[in-house]
N, C-alpha and C positions, 0 to 999 in steps of 0.2 A: 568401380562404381560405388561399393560398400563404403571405401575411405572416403570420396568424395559426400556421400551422404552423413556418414559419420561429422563427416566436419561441417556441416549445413544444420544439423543435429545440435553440435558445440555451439554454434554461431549463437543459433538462435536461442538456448538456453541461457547463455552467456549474455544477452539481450532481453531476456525475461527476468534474471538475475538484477539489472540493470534498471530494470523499467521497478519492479518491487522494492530496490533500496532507494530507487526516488522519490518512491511513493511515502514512505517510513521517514525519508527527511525532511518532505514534503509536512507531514503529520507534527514532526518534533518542533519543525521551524513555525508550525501554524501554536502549538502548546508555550513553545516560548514568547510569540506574542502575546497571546491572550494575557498569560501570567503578566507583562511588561503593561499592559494595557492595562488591567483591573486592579493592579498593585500599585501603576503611577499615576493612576486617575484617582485614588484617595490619600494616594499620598502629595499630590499637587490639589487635593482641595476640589477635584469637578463631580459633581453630582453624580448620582445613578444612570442618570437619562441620558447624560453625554454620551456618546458613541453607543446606544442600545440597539438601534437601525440595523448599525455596521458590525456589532456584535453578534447580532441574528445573523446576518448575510455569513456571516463567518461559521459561524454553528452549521449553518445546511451546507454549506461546502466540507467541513468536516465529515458528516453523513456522508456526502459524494463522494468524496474519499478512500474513504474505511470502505463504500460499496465497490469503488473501483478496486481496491487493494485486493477485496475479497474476487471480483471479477478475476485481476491477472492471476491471482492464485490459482483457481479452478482450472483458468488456460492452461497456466502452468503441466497441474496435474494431468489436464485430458494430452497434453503432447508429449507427457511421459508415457502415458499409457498406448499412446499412438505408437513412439520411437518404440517401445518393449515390443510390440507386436510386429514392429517391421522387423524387427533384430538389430533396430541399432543401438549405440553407444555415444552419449553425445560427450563423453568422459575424456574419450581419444582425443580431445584438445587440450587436458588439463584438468588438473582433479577441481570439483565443485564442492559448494558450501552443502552441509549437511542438512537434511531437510527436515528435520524432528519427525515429530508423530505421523504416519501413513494414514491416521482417523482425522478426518475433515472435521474441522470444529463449524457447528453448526451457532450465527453470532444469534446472540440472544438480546432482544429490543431491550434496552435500559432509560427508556423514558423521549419523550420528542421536545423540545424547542419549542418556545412556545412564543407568537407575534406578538408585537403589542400595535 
């Protein structure tokens, strides 16, 4: 029953792992737009105001984001601290990526988006 659990352990880590570097591509692939978007819109000539609507829409979903990121994170951590306690190992699948610092960075508001 412990191997069977173990390996439920692995799955779902291994799917948490999954769901975090989507979210991180998700972020990079939203960073290289914007950068395409605000670098070819002065360099084709269009105004400030072109796409400012769709640039905001873009901003709050980044927010959503970064909160979801931080969301899976925390999950993350509470089903580590679940597995620990039950005694398992979700490792027994395959070694996982290294988790840096065990201190939760607590995100620090860096300014809001502002409508027009």
């Amino acid at each position: 029953m412990k191997n069977e659990q173990n390996a439920l352990a692995g799955i779902v880590a291994s799917d948490l792992r999954a769901v975090e570097h989507g979210l991180d591509e998700t972020l990079a692939r939203v960073g290289a737009m914007l950068q395409n978007l605000t670098e070819g819109r002065r360099r084709v000539g269009l105004g400030a105001r072109i796409g400012q609507h769709a640039l905001t829409a873009v901003g709050e979903m980044i927010t959503g984001t970064i909160a979801a990121r931080a969301d899976i994170v925390r999950a993350h951590d509470r089903f580590a601290r679940e597995a620990a306690r039950l005694g398992l190992d979700p490792t027994v699948m395959g070694p996982l990526e290294p988790k840096g610092d065990d201190t939760p960075e607590t995100p620090v508001p860096t300014g809001r988006f502002m409508t027009t």
